[in-house]
C-alpha positions, 0 to 999 in steps of 0.5 A, a space after each residue: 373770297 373778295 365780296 362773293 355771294 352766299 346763300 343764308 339757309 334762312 332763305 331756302 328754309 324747305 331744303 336740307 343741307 344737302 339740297 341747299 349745298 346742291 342748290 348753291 352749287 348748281 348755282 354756281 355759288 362757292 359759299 353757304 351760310 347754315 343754320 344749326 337745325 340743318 346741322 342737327 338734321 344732317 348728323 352735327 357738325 362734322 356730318 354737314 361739314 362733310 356735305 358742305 365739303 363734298 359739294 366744294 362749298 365753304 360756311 361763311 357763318 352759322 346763324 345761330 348763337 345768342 340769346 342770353 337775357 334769361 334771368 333764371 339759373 336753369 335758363 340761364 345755364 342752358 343758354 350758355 351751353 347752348 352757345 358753346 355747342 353753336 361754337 363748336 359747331 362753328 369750329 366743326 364747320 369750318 367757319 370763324 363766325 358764329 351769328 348772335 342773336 342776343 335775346 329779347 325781354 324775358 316778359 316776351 320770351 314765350 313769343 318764341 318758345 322761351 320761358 320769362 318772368 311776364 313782368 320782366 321788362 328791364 331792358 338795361 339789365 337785359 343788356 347787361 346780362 348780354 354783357 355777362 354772357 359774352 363775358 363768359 363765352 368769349 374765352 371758349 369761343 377763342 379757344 376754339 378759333 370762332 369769333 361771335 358775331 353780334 347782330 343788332 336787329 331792327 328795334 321793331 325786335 327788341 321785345 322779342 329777339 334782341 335788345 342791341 338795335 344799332 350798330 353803335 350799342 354792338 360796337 360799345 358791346 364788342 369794345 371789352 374783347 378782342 376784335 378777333 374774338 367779338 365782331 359785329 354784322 352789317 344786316 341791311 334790313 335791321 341798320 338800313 334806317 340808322 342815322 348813324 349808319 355810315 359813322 358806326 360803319 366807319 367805326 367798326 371797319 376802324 375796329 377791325 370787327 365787321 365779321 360778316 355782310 348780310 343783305 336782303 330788302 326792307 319791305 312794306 307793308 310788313 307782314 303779319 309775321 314781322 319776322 316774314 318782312 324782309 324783301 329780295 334785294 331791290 323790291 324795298 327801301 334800302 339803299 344797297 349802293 350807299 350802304 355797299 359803297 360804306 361796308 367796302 371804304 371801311 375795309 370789309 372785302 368778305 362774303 356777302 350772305 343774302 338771307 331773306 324770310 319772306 313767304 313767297 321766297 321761302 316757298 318758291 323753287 329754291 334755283 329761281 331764289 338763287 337766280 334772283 339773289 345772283 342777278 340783283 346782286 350783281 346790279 345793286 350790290 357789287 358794283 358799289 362794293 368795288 367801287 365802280 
């Protein structure tokens, strides 16, 4: 599975599991990544495991699991439980790797439907109830073979989805639990920007926790939906060969998922996506990845 390409279903957000398995197949592709409204919509885990399987298709991820800065008991509760039903879901699928999005500040949960105390923006002990959550989740996500995968997210998030914005807060986060059990992803567009990129990038490869790759652009300007920014690789500023050339030196030989939101992507026919994704990635990404 050396640096094959996957489609995230983040970036073909109109199609089922079925049409996006259909697509990825009809592309040639071997490897999909879903998210769990999909898996909900096709009858839960073992459901869409039977449509991943029947187009010859394996999960690389589930996207995801995570938020877990709530401060309320209910909330709180709810969100842990929603994390064990996402890993396994994970184990359902058949993937090891469930992404997490770890959460915002309760104050600006409402953003994206939650529920906060509006004064709550304590992002230390937001952190440290990301902490207390992995904590607790870690023992079950080893039971069930599934590996949770931290994902910092560009700070212009940290309000609102996750408060790790760098590769360096996920690995201090990882440290406690097992390599096997807690990993990290590599996302272009949140660590493209970090000074420290190439040393937290050796350093996790040292680690043994670089659990999943993910590439799409950074794009300008950003749009109305901050979350709408993200580019098809080569129409923003990340530099993919550099960043490629450190993932892969660090020992990481994995697939490598595109997943982009971004309006006009999300709403073009889904096989010129895929056309798209597989010809930049095959001239931006995958050389340096081998190393020619």
């Amino acid at each position: 599975m050396s640096f094959e390409l996957s489609l995230n279903t983040g970036t073909t957000p109109n199609l089922s599991l079925a049409e996006a398995c259909e697509a990825v197949a009809t592309a040639g592709l071997k490897h999909i990544g879903p998210w769990r409204h999909l898996l909900e919509q096709a009858g839960g885990g073992e459901a869409a495991r039977a449509i991943i399987d029947e187009h010859g298709l394996t999960a690389t991820t589930l996207c995801r699991g995570g938020f877990l800065t709530a401060t309320g008991e209910q909330d709180r509760a709810a969100a842990l439980e929603s994390n064990r039903a996402a890993i396994r879901e994970a184990a359902a699928i058949g993937t090891s790797e469930l992404i997490m999005v770890v959460g915002g500040l309760p104050s600006a949960a409402h953003l994206i439907g939650g529920t906060g105390e509006a004064g709550d923006k304590d992002v230390v002990a937001a952190r440290q109830r990301v902490t207390d959550g992995i904590a607790e989740l870690e023992p079950y996500a080893a039971e069930h073979g599934v590996r949770l995968v931290l994902e910092p997210l560009h700070p212009m998030y940290a309000a609102d989805r996750a408060v790790l914005s760098t590769l360096g807060q996920a690995l201090d986060m990882a440290a406690p639990f097992s390599p096997q059990t807690v990993g990290v992803v590599v996302d272009t567009f949140h660590v493209w920007w970090d000074p420290q990129l190439k040393e937290q990038i050796v350093r996790a490869g040292a680690e043994n926790r670089i659990a999943s790759y993910q590439i799409c652009d950074f794009n300008l300007p950003i749009a109305t939906d901050a979350l709408k920014s993200r580019g098809m690789m080569g129409d923003g500023y990340v530099d993919f060969p550099t960043i490629s050339r450190w993932v892969a030196e660090a020992g990481y030989t994995g697939p490598v998922e595109v997943e982009i939101f971004n309006e006009q992507i999300n709403n073009q026919d889904a096989g010129t996506t895929l056309e798209t994704m597989k010809a930049r990635y095959d001239e931006l990404v995958l050389p340096f990845l081998k190393g020619e």
